[in-house]
C-alpha positions as CSV (number, residue, x, y, z in Angstrom):
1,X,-36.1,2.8,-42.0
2,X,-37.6,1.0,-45.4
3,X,-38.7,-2.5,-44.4
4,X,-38.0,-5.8,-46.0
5,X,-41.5,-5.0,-47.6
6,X,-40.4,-2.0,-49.2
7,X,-37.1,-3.3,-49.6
8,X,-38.2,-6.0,-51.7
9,X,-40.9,-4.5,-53.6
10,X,-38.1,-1.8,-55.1
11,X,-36.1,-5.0,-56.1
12,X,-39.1,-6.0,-57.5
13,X,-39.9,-3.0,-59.7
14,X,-35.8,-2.9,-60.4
15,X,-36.4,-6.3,-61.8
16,X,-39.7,-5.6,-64.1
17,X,-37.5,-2.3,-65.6
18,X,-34.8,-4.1,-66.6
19,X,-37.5,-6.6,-69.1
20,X,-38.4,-5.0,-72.3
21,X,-41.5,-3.2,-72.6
22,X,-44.6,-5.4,-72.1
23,X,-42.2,-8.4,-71.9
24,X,-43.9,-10.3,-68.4
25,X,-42.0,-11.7,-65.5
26,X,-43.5,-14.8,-63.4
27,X,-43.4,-14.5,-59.7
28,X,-41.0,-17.4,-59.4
29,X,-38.2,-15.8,-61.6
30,X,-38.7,-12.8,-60.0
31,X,-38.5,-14.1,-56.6
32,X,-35.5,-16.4,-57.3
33,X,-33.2,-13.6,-59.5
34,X,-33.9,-11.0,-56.1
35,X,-33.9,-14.0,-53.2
36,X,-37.5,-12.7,-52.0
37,X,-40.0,-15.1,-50.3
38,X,-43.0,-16.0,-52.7
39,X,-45.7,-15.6,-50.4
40,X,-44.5,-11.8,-49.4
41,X,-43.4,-11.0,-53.1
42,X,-47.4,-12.4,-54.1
43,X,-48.7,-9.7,-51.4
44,X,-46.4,-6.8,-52.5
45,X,-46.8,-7.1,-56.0
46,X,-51.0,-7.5,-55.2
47,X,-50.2,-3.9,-53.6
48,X,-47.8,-2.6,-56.7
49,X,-51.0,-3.9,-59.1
50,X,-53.8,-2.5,-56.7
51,X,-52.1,1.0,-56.5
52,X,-51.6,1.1,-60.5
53,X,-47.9,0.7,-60.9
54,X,-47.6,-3.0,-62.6
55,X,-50.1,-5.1,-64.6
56,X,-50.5,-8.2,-64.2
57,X,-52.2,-11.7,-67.1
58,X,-53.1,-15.0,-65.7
59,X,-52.1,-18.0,-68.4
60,X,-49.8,-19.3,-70.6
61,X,-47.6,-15.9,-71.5
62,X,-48.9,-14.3,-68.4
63,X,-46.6,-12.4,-65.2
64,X,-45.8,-9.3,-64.3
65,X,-44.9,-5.6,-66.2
66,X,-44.6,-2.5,-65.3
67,X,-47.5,-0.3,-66.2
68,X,-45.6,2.7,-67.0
69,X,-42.3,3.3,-68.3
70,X,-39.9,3.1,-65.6
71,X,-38.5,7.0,-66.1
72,X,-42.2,7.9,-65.3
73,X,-42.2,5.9,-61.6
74,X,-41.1,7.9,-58.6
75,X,-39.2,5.7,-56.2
76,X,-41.0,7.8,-53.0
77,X,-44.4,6.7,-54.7
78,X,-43.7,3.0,-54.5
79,X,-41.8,3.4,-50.8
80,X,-45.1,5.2,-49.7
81,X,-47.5,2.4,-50.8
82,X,-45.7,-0.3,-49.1
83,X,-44.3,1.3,-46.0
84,X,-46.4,4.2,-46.0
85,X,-45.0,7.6,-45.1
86,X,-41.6,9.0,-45.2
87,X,-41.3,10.7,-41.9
88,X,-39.4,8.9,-39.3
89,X,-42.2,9.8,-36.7
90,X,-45.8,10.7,-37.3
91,X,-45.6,14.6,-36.2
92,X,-42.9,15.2,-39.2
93,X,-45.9,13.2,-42.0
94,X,-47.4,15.3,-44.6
95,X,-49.8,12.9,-45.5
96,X,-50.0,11.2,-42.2
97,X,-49.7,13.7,-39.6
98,X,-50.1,12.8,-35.7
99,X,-49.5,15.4,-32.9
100,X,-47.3,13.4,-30.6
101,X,-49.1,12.9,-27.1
102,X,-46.2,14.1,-24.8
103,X,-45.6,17.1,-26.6
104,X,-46.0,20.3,-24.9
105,X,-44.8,22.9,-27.3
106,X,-44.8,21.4,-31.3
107,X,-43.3,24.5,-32.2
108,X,-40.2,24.0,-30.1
109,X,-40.2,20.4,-30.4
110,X,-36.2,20.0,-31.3
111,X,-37.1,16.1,-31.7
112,X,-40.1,17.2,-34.3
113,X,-38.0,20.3,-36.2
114,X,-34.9,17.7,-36.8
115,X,-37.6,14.8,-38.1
116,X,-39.2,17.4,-40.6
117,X,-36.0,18.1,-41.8
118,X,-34.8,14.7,-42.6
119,X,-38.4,13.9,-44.1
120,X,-37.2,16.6,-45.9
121,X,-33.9,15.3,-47.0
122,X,-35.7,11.9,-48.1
123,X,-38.1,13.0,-49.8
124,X,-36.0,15.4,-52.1
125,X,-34.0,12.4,-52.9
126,X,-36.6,9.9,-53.3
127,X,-39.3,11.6,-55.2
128,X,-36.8,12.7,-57.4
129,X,-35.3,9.3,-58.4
130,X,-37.8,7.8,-61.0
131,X,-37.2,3.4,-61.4
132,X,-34.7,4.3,-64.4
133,X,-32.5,6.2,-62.0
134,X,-32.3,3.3,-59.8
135,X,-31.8,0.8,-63.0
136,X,-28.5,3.3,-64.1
137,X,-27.3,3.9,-60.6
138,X,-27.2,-0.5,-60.3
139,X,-25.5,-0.5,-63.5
140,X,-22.9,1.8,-63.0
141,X,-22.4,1.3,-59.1
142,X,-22.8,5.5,-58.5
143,X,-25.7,7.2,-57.2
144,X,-28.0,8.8,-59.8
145,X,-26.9,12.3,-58.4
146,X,-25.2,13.9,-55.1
147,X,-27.1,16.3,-52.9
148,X,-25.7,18.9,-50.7
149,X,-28.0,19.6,-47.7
């Protein structure tokens, strides 16, 4: 399940791609336009900025932009850095894999086989939605595409 964490930080980012290019946003507007605490939103954004994907100045003219063009961010890239992976339980991770300690058999683990095939399902929808996909699905109220799985 995406936490208010990663939750927020995508309304965030949504907010930042609909700015023009370079064009900052302050914390405050930010926070007030997507009804986000701002303490959290100063923690996620330090996260977004640490892991590359906004820029932040201090001063007069100063804020928040994106620091790539929103059709080159993946939305599974930022969902990863907040929350962390995209498997519903650790034995299903590709980057944070865990054998489960009450497994006998992780072959014929039906619990494990179903979880690595909705990790599946999200990720094939999430690391192929880039920020602008988001911005145009919230415009027009459809989803950026349908899969069939």
């Amino acid at each position: 399940m995406l936490t208010k964490k990663g939750k927020y930080g995508l309304k965030a980012m949504m907010h930042l791609a609909g700015r023009l290019p370079g064009e900052p946003s302050l914390v405050n507007e930010i926070a007030e336009a997507n009804h986000i605490p701002k303490k959290f939103l100063d923690t996620i954004l330090g996260e977004l900025r640490n892991a590359g994907f906004v820029n932040s100045k201090k001063g007069k003219g100063g804020g928040y932009t994106l620091a790539k063009p929103p059709q080159h961010i993946m939305v599974g890239h930022i969902i990863r850095i907040l929350d962390g992976p995209l498997a519903p339980i650790q034995c299903a991770s590709k980057s944070s894999y865990r054998r489960c300690d009450d497994c006998d058999d992780e072959g014929r683990c039906g619990v494990r086989l179903i979880m690595l095939e909705a990790r599946e399902a999200i990720a094939a929808v999430l690391d192929n939605r880039t920020l602008a996909d988001m911005r145009r699905a919230a415009e027009s109220g459809e989803p950026a595409l349908t899969y069939v799985i």
